[in-house]
C-alpha positions as CSV (number, residue, x, y, z in Angstrom):
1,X,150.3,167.5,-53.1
2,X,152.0,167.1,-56.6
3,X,155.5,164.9,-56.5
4,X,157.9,165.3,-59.8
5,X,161.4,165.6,-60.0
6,X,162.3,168.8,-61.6
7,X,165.5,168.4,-63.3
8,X,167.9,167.2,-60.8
9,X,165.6,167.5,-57.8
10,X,162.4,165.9,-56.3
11,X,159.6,167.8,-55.9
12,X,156.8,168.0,-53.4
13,X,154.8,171.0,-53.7
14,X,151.3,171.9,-52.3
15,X,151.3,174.8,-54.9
16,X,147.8,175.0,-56.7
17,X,147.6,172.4,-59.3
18,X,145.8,174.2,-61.3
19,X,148.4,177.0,-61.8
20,X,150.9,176.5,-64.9
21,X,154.0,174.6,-65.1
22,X,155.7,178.0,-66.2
23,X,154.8,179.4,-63.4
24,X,156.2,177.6,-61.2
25,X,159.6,176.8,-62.5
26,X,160.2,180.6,-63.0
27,X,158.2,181.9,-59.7
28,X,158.5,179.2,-57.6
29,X,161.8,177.6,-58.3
30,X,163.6,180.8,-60.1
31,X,164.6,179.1,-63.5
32,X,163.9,181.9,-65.1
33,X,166.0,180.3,-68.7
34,X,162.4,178.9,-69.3
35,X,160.9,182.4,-71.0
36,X,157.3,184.0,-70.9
37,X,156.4,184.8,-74.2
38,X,152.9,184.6,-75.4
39,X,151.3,182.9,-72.7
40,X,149.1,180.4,-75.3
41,X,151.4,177.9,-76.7
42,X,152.5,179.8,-79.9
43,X,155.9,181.1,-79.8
44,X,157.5,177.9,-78.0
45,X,159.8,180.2,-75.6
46,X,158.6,178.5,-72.6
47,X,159.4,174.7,-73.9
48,X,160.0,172.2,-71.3
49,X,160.8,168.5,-71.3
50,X,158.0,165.9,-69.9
51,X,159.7,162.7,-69.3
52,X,156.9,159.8,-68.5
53,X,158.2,155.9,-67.7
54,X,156.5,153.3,-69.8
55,X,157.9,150.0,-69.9
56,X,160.6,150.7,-68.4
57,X,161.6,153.5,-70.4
58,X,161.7,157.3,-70.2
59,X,159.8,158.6,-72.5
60,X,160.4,162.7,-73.0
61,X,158.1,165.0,-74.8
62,X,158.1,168.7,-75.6
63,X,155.1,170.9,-73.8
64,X,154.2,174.5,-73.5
65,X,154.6,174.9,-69.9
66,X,152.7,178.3,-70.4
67,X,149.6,176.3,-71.0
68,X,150.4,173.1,-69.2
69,X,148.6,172.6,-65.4
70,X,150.9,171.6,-62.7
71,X,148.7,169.1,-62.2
72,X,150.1,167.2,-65.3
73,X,153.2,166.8,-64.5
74,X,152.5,164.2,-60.7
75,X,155.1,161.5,-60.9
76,X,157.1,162.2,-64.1
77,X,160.3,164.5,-64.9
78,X,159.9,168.0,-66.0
79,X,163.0,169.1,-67.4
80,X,164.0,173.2,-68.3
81,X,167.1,174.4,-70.0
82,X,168.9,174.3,-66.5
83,X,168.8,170.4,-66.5
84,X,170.1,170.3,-69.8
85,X,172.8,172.7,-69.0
86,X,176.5,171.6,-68.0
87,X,180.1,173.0,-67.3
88,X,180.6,172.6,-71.5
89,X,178.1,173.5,-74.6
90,X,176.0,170.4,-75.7
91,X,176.3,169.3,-78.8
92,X,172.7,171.3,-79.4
93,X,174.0,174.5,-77.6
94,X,177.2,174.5,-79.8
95,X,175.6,173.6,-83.3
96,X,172.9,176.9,-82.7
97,X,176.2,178.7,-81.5
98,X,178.3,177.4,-84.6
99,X,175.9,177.9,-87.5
100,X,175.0,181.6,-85.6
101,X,171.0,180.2,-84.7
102,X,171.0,182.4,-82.5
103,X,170.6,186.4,-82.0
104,X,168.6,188.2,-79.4
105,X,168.5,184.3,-77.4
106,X,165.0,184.9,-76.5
107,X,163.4,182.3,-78.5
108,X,166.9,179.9,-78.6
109,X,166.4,177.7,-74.8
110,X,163.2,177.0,-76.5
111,X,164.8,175.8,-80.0
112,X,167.8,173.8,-77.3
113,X,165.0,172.2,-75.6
114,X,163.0,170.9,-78.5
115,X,166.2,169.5,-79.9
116,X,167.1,167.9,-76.7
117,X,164.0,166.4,-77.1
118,X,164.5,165.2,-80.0
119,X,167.6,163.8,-79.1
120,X,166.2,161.5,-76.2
121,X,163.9,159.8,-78.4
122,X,164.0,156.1,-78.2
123,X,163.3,155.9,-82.1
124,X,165.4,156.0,-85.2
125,X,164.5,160.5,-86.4
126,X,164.8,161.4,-89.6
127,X,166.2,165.0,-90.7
128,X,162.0,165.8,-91.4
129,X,161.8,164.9,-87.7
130,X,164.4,166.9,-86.6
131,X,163.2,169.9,-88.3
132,X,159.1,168.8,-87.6
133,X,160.4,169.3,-83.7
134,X,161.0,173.0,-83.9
135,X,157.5,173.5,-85.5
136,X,156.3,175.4,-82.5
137,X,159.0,177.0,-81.7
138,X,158.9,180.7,-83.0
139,X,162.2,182.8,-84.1
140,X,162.0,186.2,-85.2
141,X,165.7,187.1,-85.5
142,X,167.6,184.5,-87.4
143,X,165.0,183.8,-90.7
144,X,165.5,180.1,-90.2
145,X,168.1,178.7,-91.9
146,X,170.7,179.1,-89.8
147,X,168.7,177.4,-87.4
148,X,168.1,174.5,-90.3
149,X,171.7,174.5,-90.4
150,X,171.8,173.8,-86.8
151,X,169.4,170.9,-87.1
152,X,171.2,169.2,-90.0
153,X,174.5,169.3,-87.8
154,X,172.5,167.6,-84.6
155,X,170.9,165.3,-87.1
156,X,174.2,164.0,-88.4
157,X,175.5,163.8,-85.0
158,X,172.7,161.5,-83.7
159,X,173.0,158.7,-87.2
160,X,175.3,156.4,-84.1
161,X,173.5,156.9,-81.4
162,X,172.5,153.5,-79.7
163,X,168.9,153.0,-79.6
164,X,169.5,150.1,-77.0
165,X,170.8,152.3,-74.6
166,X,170.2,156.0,-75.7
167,X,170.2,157.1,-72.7
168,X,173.7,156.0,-71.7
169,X,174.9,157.1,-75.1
170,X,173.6,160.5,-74.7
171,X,175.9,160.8,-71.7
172,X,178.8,159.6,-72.7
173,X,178.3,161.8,-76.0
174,X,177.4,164.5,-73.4
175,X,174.1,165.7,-75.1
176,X,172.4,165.3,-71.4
177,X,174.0,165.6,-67.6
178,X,174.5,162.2,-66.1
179,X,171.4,162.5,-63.8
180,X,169.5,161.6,-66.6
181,X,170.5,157.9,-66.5
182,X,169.0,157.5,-62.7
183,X,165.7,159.1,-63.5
184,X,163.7,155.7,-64.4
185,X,164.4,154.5,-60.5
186,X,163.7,157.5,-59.0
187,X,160.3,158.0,-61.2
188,X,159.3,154.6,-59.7
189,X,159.7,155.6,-56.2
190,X,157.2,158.5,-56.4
191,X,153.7,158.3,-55.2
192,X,151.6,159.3,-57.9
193,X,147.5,158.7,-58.3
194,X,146.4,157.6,-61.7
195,X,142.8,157.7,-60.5
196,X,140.3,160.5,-61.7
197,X,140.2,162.8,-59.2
198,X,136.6,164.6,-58.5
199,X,136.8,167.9,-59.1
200,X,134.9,170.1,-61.2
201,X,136.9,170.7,-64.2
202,X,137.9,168.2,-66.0
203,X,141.3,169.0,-67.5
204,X,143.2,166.9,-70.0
205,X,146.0,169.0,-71.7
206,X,144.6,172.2,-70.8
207,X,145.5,173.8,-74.9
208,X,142.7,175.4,-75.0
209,X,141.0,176.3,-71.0
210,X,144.5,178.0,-70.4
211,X,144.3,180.0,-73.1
212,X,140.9,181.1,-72.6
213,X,140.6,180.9,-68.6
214,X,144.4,181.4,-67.3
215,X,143.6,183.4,-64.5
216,X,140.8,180.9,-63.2
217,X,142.0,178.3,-63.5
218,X,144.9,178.1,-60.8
219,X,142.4,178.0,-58.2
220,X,139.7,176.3,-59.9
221,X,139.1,172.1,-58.7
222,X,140.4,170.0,-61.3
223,X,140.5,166.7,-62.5
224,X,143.1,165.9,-64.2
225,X,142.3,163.0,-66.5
226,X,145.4,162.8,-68.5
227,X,147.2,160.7,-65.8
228,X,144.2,158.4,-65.7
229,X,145.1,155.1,-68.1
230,X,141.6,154.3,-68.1
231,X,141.2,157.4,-70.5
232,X,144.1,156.2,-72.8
233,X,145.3,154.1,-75.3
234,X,143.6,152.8,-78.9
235,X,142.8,149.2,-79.7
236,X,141.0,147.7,-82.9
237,X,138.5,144.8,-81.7
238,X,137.4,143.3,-84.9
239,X,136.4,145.7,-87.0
240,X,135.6,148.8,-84.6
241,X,138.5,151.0,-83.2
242,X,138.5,152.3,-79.7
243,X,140.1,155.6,-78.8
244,X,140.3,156.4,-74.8
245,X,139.5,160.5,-74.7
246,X,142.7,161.3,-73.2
247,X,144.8,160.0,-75.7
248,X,146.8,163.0,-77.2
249,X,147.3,164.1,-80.7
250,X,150.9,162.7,-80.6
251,X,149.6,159.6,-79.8
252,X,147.2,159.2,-83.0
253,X,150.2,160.3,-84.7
254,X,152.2,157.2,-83.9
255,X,149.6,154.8,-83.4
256,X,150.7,151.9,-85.5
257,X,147.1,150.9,-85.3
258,X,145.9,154.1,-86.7
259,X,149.1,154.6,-89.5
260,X,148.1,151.2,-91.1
261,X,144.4,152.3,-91.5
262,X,145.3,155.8,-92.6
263,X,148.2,155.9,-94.9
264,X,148.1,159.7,-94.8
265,X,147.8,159.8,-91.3
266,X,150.8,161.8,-90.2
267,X,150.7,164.1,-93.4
268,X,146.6,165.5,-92.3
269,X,147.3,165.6,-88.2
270,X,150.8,167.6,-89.3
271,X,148.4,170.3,-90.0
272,X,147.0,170.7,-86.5
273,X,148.8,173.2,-84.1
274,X,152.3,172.3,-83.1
275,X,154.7,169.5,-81.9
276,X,154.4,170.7,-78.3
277,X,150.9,171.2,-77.9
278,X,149.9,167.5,-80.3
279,X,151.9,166.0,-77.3
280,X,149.5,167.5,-74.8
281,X,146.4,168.3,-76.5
282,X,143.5,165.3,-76.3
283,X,141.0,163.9,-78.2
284,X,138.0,164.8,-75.9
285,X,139.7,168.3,-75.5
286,X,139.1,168.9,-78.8
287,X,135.5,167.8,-79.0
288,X,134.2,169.7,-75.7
289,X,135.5,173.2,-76.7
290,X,133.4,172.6,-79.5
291,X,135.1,174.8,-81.9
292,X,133.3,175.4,-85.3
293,X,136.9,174.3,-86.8
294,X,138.2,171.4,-84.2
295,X,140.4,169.8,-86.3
296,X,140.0,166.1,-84.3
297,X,136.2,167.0,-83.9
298,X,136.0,167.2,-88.4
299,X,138.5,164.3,-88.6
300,X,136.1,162.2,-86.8
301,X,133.1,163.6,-87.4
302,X,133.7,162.3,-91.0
303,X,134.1,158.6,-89.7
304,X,130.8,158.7,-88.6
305,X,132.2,158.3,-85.0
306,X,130.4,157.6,-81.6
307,X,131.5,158.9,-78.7
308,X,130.1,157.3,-75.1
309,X,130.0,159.3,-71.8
310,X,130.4,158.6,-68.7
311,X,128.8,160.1,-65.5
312,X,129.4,159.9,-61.8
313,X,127.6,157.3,-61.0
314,X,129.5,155.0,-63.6
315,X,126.6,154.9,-66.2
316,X,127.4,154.9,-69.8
317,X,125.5,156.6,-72.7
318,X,126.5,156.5,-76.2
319,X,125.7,159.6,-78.9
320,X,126.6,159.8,-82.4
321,X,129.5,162.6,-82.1
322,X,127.7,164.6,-85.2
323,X,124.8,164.7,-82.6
324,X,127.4,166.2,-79.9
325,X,127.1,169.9,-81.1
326,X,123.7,171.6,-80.5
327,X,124.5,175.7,-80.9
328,X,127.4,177.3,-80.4
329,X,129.3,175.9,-77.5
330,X,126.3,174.1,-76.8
331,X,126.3,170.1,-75.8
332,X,124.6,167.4,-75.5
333,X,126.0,166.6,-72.7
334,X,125.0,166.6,-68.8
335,X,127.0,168.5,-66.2
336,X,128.1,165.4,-64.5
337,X,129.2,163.6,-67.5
338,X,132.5,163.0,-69.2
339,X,133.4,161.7,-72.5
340,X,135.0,158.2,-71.8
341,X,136.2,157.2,-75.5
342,X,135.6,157.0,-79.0
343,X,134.6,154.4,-81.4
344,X,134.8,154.0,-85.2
345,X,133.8,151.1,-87.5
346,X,137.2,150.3,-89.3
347,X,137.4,151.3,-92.9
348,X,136.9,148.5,-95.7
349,X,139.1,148.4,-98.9
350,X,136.5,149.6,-100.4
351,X,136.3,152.8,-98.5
352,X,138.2,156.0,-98.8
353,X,139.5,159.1,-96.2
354,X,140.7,162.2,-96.8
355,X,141.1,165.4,-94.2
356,X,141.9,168.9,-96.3
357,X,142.7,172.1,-94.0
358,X,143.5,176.2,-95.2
359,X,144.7,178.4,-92.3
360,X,146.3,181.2,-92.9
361,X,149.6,179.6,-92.1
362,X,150.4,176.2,-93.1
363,X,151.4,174.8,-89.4
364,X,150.4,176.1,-86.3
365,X,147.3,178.0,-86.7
366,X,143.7,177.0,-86.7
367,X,141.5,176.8,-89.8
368,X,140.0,179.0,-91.8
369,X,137.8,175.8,-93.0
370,X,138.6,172.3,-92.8
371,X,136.5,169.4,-94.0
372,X,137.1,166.0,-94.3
373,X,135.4,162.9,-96.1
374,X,134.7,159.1,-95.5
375,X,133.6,157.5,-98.7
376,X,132.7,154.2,-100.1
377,X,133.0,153.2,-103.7
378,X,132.1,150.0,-105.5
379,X,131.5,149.6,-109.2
380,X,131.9,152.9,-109.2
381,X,129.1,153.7,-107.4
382,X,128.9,156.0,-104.4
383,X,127.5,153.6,-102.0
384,X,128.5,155.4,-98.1
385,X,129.4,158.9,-97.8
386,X,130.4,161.3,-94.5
387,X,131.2,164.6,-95.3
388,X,132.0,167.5,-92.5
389,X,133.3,170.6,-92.6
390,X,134.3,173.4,-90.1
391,X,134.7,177.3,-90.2
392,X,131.5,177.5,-92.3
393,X,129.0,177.5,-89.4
394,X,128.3,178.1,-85.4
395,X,129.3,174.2,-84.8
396,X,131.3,171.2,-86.7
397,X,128.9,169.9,-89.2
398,X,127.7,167.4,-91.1
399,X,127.0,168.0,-94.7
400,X,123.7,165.6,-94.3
401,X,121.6,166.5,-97.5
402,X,125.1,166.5,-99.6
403,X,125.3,163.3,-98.1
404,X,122.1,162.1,-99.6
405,X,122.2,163.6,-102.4
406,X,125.4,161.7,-104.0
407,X,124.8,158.4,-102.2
408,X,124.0,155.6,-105.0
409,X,125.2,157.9,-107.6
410,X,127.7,157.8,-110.2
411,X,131.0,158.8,-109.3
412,X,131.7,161.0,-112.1
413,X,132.3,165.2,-112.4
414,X,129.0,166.1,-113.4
415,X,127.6,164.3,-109.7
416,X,130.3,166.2,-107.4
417,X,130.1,169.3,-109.2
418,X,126.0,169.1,-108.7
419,X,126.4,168.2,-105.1
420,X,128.1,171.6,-104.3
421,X,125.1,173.5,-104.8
422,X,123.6,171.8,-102.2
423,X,126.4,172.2,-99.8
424,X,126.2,175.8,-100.2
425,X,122.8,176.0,-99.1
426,X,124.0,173.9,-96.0
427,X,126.1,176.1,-94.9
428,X,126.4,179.7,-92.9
429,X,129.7,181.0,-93.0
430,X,130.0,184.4,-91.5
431,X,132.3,187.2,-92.3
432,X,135.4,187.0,-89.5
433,X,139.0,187.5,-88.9
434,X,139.9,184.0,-91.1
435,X,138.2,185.2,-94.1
436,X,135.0,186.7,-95.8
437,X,132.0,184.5,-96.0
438,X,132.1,184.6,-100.0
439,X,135.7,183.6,-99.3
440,X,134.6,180.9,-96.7
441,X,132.3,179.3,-99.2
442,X,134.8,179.5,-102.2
443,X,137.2,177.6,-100.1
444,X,135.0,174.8,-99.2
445,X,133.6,174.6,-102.7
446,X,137.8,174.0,-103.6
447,X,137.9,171.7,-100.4
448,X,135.5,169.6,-101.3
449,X,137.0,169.1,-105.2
450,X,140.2,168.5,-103.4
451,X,138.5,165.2,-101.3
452,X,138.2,163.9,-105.1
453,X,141.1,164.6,-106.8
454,X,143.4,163.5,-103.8
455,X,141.3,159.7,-103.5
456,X,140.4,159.6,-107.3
457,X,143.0,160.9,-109.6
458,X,143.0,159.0,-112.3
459,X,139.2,159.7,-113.0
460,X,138.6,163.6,-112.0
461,X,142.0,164.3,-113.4
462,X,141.5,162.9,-116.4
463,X,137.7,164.5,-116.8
464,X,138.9,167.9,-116.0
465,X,141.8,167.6,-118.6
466,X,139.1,166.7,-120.9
């Protein structure tokens, strides 16, 4: 039995769990404003509102509900375009109609949704973040602007919104229906389990299985570990960070924690997928589909991570997470075990990051190669290095013998531009629909200069002008 309330209504449903959120609310419950489009999270048609209550607080996110497992959504408020609707246009619905963002409307409840979003964040946005909330929402009428028009006009209408009551605001302002302001108390009288449930598939945002498996998974047994807090939240204990494996993408992003030790946070996990599927997508998601270009799986790869598994019987076992990947969607890991969290010794001042991706589209699309690089510089010399890199081989790797070979060296142009023949002969890119393997290995090669000139300026800058 899965309890939410759906818009304005409670809901207690002994529906598969395992069957999408889309399908329900158009097949189940006829809201058919939420559209199909192309079933794996791209176009952002099927956007829905997730509201969860922490600290006493709604807090609302935009999801896929193509992609999202009932399942998800136990004990929190799902909200479609008809819960947003009232007898007048919003002030969202009547900036898209105003500034004409909007033609053939099959895309635009997506675009109102996202906006709506936006607009029931507890946070001072910015105009970036207003325009950053449509990024996964597709439009193939309008070109865009108008649709930028549309957000400047909800961004300006938003500057007095009261942060200490938004919600009540947003009412009286009448961006949301009234319901909204008696969701937190109802939320709190619904039953809902946050224990891990003991089925067969683990499931945390389901980004990638319901892409690949749609049709098996609605029947399939599921665990659904993203309502399970013992798989959530990041904490720094002395000098190691802790990551629970069900924290989403999202969450790195705006991890204080996180922001302070990587300046450039936001601007490198910008570059994976979209707004709607970072708020669902986790960081043990990422690492079992072991992708040869997980974007999370390179990040942290290049941190020298560990990552420590759990099985059934409660017993722990810890694995460096550049020893995870074996083959091609091959593990080391035991049926019964499930990754538990992730742990990183805490960069010193002395130690640089970077993370450098080329897709064929800036935002919202996978790699063609990514890399990234953990590095560790004093008197110039090159004391600690990490290098990985993805789309250049069957798994994630690590660039070992690279590695080794510019550890204790000089960091000068002459070292970095040796190093790349030995990268080469570390990697096996093959020939595929992201690019040619010549082009593959050209990339990295420009990747890997990038690393140096984005954490060392002043010194490869300077040798290349000279």
């Amino acid at each position: 039995m899965v309890s939410f309330i759906l818009n304005d209504k409670l809901i207690s449903t002994d529906s598969p769990q395992g069957m999408t959120l889309l399908d329900f609310v158009r097949h189940e419950k006829n809201l058919v404003g939420t559209k199909i489009g192309c079933r794996e999270g791209d176009c952002g048609a099927c956007t829905v509102l997730i509201g969860e209550l922490n600290d006493g607080k709604m807090e609302y996110n935009s999801v896929t509900s193509c992609i999202t497992p009932l399942g998800n959504v136990s004990g929190k408020h799902v909200v479609s375009i008809e819960g947003l609707n009232m007898t007048e246009l919003t002030p969202v619905q009547q900036a898209m109609v105003d500034e004409a963002g909007t033609q053939c409307g099959f895309c635009t409840v997506g675009f109102v949704v996202s906006f709506s979003g936006l607009c029931l964040s507890n946070k001072v946005i910015s105009y970036e973040d207003v325009i950053s909330g449509i990024d996964g929402n597709i439009c193939r009428c309008t070109g865009y602007k108008s649709i930028e028009r549309a957000a400047e006009r909800i961004y300006n209408n938003l500057k007095n919104k009261d942060l200490n009551n938004p919600v009540k605001w947003l009412v009286e302002q009448k961006f949301i229906p009234e319901y909204f302001a008696s969701i937190p108390e109802r939320i709190k009288n619904i039953e809902s389990s946050n224990e891990l449930m003991q089925g067969k598939i683990m499931v945390g945002g389901g980004t990638d299985l319901y892409v690949q498996k749609h049709d098996e998974m609605e029947d399939s047994e599921i665990s659904f570990v993203s309502n399970t807090k013992e798989f959530k939240g990041i904490r720094i204990d002395g000098n190691v960070c802790t990551i629970g494996s069900a924290s989403t993408v999202s969450e790195l992003m705006e991890s204080i924690e996180l922001k302070t030790l990587f300046p450039n946070l936001r601007k490198h996990l910008k570059l994976i997928s979209s707004t709607q599927i970072r708020n669902i997508g986790t960081l043990a998601g990422n690492f079992v589909n072991a992708s040869p270009i997980g974007d999370l799986t390179v990040f942290f790869i290049a941190l020298n991570s560990l990552i420590t598994f759990k099985n059934k019987a409660n017993v722990e076992r810890t694995i460096l997470l550049k020893d995870l990947y074996q083959g091609y969607k091959k593990l080391d890991k035991n049926e019964d075990e499930y990754i538990s969290y992730l742990q990183f010794t805490i960069p010193d001042s002395s130690t640089h990051f970077n993370f450098e991706k080329v897709s064929k589209r800036t935002h919202l699309d996978i790699a063609s190669v990514n890399t990234a690089v953990s590095i560790k510089i004093e008197a110039n010399i090159i004391c600690e290095i990490n290098l990985s890199a993805g789309g250049v081989g069957p798994i994630p790797l690590y660039l070992k013998n690279t590695c080794e070979f510019l550890k204790r060296k000089e960091l000068v142009m002459k070292n970095i531009t040796a190093a790349i023949e030995i990268m080469q002969k570390e990697i096996a890119p093959i020939s595929d629909a992201r690019g040619t393997e010549e082009y593959k290995r050209l990339l990295l090669r420009q990747l890997f200069f990038a690393h140096f000139l984005e954490l060392f300026p002043a010194t490869f800058n300077q040798e290349i002008l000279a």
